[in-house]
TILO-255006 format. One record per residue (C-alpha): residue number from 1; x, y, z. Coordinates in pm, 1 decimal. Each point is the difference from the previous one (the first is absolute). Layout:
<gupas>
num x y z
NUM X Y Z
...
</gupas>
This chain:
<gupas>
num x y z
1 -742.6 1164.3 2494.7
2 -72.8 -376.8 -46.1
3 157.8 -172.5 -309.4
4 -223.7 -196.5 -129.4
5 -101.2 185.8 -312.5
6 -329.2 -72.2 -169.9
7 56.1 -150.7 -363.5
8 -262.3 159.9 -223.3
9 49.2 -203.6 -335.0
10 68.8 -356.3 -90.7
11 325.8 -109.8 -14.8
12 104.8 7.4 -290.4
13 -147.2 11.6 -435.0
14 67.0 -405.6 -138.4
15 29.6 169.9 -361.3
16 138.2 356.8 109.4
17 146.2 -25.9 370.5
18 38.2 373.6 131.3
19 299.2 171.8 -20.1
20 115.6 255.4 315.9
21 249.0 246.0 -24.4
22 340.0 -133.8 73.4
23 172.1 340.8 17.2
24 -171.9 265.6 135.8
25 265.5 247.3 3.6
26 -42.2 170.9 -296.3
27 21.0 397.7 -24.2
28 -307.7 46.0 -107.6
29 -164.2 -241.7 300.8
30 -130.4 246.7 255.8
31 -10.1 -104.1 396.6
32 -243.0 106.2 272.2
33 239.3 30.6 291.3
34 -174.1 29.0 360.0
35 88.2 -74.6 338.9
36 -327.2 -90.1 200.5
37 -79.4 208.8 310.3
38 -172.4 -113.4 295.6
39 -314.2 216.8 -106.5
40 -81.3 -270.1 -256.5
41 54.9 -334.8 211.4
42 -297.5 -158.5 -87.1
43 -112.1 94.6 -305.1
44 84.7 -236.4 -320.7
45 286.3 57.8 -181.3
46 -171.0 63.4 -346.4
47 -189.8 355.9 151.9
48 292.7 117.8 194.8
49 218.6 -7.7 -302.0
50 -259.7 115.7 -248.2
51 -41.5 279.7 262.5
52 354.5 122.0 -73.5
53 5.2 -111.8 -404.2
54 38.6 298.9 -238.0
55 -278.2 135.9 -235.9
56 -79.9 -288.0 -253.9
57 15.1 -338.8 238.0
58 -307.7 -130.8 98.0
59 -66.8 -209.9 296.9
60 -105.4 -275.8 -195.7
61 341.6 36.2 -227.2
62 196.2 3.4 298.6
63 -177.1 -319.4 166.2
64 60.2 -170.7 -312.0
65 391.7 48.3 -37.2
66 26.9 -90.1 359.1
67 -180.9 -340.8 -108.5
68 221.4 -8.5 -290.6
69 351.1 1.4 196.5
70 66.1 366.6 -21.9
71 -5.9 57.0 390.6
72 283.7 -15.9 206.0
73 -29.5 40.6 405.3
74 307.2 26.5 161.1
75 198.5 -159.0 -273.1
76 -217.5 -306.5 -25.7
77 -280.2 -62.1 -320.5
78 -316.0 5.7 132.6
79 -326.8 -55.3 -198.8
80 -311.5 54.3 306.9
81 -141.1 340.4 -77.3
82 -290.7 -88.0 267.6
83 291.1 -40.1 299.0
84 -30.1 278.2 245.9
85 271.8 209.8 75.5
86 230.2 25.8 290.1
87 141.2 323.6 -26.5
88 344.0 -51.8 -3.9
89 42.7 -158.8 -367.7
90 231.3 137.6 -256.6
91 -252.2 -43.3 -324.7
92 141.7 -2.3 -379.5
93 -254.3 -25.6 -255.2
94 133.0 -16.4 -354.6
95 -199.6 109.8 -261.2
96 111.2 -120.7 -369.4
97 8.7 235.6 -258.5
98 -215.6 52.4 -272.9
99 67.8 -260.5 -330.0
100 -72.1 78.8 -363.0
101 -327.0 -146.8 -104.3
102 153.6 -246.1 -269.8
103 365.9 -153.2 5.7
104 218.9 153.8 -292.2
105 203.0 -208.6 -223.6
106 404.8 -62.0 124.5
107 259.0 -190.0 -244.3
108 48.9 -270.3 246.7
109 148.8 -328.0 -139.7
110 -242.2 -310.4 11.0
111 177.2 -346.1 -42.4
112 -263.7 -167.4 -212.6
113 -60.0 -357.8 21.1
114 -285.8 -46.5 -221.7
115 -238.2 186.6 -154.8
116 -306.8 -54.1 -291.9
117 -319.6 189.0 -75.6
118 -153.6 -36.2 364.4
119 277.5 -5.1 273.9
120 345.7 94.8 69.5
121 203.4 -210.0 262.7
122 326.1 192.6 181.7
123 272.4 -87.8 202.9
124 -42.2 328.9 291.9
125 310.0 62.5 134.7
126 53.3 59.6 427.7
127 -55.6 359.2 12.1
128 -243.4 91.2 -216.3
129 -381.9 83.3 118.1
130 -273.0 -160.6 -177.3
131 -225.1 276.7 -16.8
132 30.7 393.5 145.1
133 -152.4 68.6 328.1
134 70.8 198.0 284.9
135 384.9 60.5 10.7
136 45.6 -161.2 -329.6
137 -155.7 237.6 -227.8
138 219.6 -89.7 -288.6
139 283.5 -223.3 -132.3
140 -253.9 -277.5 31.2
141 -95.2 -316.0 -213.1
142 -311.9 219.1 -136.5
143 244.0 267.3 -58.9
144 194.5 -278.8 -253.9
145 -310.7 -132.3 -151.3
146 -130.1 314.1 -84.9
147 303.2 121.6 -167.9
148 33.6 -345.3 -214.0
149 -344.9 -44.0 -39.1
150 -142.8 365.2 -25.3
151 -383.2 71.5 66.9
152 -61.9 -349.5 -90.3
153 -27.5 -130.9 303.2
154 -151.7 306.9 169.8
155 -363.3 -148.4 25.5
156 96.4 -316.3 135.7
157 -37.1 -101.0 369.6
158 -28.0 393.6 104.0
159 206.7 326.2 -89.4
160 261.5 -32.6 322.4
161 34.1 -407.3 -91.2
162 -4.7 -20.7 -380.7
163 24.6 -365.1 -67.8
164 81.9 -165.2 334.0
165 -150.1 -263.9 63.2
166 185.0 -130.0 344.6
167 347.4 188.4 140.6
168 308.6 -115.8 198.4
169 188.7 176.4 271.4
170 219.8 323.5 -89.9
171 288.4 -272.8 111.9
172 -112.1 -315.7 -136.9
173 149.2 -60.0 -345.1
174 -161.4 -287.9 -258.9
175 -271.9 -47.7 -234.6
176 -323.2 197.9 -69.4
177 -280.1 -9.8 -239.3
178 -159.8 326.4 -134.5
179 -344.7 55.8 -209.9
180 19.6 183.5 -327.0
181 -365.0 -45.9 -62.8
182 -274.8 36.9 218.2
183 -126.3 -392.0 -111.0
184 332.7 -109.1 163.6
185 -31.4 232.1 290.6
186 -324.4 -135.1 86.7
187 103.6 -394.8 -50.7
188 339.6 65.1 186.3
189 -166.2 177.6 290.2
190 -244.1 -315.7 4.0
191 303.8 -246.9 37.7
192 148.0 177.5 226.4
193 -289.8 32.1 238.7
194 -34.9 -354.9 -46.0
195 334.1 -48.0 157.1
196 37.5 -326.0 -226.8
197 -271.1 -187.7 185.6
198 -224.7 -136.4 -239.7
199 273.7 123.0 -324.5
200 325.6 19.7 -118.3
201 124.2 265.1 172.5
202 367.9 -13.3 218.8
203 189.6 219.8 107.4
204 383.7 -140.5 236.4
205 253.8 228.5 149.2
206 347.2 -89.7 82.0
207 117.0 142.4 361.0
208 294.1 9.6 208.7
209 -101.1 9.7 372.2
210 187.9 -52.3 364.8
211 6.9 -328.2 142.0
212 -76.1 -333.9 -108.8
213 -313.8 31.5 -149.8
214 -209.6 -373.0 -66.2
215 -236.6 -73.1 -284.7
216 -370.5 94.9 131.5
217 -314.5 127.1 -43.5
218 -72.7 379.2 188.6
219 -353.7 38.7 69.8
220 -50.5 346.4 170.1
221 -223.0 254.1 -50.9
222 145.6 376.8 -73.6
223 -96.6 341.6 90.8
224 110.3 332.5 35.0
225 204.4 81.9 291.3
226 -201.3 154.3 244.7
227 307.0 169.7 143.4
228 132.3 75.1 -315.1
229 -191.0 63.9 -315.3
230 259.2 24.1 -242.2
231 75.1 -426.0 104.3
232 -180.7 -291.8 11.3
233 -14.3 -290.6 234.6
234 -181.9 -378.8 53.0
235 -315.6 138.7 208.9
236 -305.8 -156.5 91.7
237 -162.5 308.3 -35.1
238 -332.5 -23.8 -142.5
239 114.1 257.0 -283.0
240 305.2 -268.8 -105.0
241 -53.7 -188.9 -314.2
242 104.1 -350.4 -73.5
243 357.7 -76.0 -87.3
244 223.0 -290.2 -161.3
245 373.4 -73.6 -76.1
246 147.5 -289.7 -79.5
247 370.5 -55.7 85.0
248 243.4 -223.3 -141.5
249 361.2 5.5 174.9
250 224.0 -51.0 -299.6
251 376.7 40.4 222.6
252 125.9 114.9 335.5
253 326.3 196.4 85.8
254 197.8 9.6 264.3
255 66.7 -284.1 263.7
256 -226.2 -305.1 -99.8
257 -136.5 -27.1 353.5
258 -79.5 405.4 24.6
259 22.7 160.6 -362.4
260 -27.2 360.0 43.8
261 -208.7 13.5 -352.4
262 -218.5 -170.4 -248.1
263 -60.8 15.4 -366.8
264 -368.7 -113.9 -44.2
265 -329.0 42.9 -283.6
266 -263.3 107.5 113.8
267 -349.2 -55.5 -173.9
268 -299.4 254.5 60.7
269 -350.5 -157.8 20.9
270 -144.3 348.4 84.4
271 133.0 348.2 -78.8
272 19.1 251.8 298.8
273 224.2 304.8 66.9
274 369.2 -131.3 88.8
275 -157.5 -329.5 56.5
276 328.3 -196.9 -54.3
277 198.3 216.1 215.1
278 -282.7 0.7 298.3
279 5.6 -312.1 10.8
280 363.0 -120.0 -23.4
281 69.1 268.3 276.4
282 -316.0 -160.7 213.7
283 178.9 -353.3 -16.3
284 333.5 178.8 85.9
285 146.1 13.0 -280.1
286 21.8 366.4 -175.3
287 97.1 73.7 -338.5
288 374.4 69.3 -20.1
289 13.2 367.0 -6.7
290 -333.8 94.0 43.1
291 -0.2 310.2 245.5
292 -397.1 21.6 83.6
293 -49.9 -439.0 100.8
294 341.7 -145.8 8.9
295 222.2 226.3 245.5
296 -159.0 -228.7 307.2
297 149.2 -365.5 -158.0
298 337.3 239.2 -128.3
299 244.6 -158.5 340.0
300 -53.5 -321.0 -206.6
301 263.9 51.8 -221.3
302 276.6 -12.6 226.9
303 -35.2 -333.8 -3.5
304 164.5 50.1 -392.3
305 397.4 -7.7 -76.1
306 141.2 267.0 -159.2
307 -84.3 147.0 -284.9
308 -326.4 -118.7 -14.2
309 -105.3 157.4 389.9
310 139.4 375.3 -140.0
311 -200.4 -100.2 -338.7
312 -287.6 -74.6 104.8
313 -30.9 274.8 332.0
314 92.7 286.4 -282.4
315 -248.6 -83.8 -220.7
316 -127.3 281.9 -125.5
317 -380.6 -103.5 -87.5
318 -223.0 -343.8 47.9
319 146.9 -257.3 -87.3
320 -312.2 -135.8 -260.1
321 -54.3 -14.6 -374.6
322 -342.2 -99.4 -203.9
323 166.6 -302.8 -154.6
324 -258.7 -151.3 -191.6
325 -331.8 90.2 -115.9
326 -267.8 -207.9 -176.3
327 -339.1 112.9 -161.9
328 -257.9 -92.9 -266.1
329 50.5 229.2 -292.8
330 -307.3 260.2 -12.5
331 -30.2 -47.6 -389.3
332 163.5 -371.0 -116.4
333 -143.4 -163.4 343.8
334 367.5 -144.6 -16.7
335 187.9 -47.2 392.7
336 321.4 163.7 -8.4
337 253.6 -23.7 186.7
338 278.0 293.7 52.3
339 319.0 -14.6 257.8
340 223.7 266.1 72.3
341 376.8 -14.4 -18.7
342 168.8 -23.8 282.5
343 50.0 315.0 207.4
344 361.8 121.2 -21.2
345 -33.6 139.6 342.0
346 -109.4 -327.7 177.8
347 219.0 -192.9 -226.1
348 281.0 207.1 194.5
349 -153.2 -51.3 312.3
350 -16.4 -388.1 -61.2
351 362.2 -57.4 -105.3
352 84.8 197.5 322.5
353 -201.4 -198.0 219.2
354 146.5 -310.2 -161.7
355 315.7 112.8 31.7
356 203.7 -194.5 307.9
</gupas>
């Protein structure tokens, strides 16, 4: 069975990137086990295991959770449900279980930064899920909202995303902006589809990556992973969408002639899924601690002296926060301009890596 799975979508929402499951090992998750028998070589993957599927799953359902990264075959992700069969494959299809219609309020803490008549701005902390999805079906930043902010926000931007108007990574702590009215969904939304070319918009991360990473531009189109659904990758695919980041290196660690890590801002001019970390990991330089992009650049950091090398390789998320966010207020017309406090988890991992 070839591996070049077929890539059904586009690559990726600019206002509402798509979430996959990153845990598909709940109880509830049911899997279609099946080991392929020579009978079927031949015949595509999507009919011989809708062939064997129980009451209830559709051909067309199973094609599209193969497209969607459910489908394992022999160990590996694979996302072709046209590829033909050998007849020796172990196949794995999970199939996600069923979510409640509408998220349910949770008494989550939200660190408010700001907040007036027509917006609230937070500080997300690494960990927490913007909004529920497949594996996440609760104990997410809708979850919070709704509990602080009741029904309120129920009609805005759709019942599963009440409010959100852009997300961040489950790991990526810093700022965020959320709607409390549908006026300021709508001129949010606008901004951020704009991606700050023609208004006020900005939105900088700071990152911790390996190696010695210089002040550029990164050019490179993304796309979904045709091998992989659940990643994406710099393609030039005619499915991949236009992508910017702008990199600053603000200091290096390690020996001056091969630092085994850089601290550096990066700028987006466009907004893709995982853009910043696809890219940094295309120019060889991973996020610190990212386990999906930067486990290829990780050998890097034994260029580091203790205790930043042991620091920085036990990591236990990306390295990247939303420092700084600036937008035209929906209302007032004002720019504002909001920047997160430092993240006490890479403040740690900076005095380590500064540590000789």
């Amino acid at each position: 069975m070839g591996k070049d799975g077929s890539d059904g979508e586009s690559g990726g929402d600019e206002v509402w990137p798509d979430e996959r499951p990153e845990d598909l090992s709940g109880a509830t998750a049911q899997r279609l086990r099946l080991q392929a028998s020579p009978a079927e070589r031949g015949k595509r993957v999507d009919a011989v295991l809708a062939s064997h599927a129980p009451a209830g799953l559709s051909r067309s359902r199973v094609t599209s959770l193969i497209r969607e990264g459910y489908l394992r075959a022999d160990g590996a992700p694979f996302a072709d449900p046209s590829a033909k069969v050998k007849g020796t494959e172990a196949l794995e299809l999970t199939v996600p279980a069923a979510e409640a219609p509408e998220p349910k309020p949770e008494p989550i803490p939200l660190d408010i930064v700001y907040e007036d008549q027509a917006l609230i701005v937070i500080n997300k902390p690494a960990g927490l899920v913007v909004h529920p999805g497949a594996g996440n079906p609760d104990g997410t930043l809708v979850n919070a909202l709704l509990h602080h902010y009741g029904e309120s926000l129920s009609g805005i931007g759709g019942v599963r995303r009440p409010g959100i108007v852009h997300r961040l990574d489950k790991d990526t702590s810093g700022i965020m902006v959320v709607a409390k009215t549908d006026a300021a969904h709508q001129h949010l939304s606008a901004q951020f589809a704009d991606h700050g070319r023609t208004g006020a918009l900005e939105r900088s991360y700071i990152a911790y990556v390996w190696g010695a990473a210089a002040t550029q531009t990164i050019d490179a189109p993304i796309a979904r992973d045709r091998g992989n659904r659940l990643r994406m990758a710099v393609s030039n695919a005619k499915e991949a969408r236009h992508a910017v980041t702008h990199v600053v290196s603000l200091a290096t660690y390690g020996d001056t002639a091969r630092p085994g890590a850089s601290k550096i801002r990066c700028t987006l001019e466009t907004g893709r899924t995982h853009q910043i970390r696809v890219h940094l990991a295309h120019k060889g330089h991973g996020l610190i601690g990212d386990q999906d992009y930067g486990r290829a650049t990780r050998t890097l950091g034994n260029r580091l002296p203790e205790p930043g090398r042991t620091a920085a390789q036990q990591f236990p998320r990306q390295a990247l926060q939303a420092a700084t966010l600036r937008f035209e207020h929906p209302i007032t017309e004002q720019i504002h301009t909001f920047t997160a406090d430092p993240d006490p988890e890479l403040e740690a991992l900076e005095r380590a890596l500064t540590t000789v």
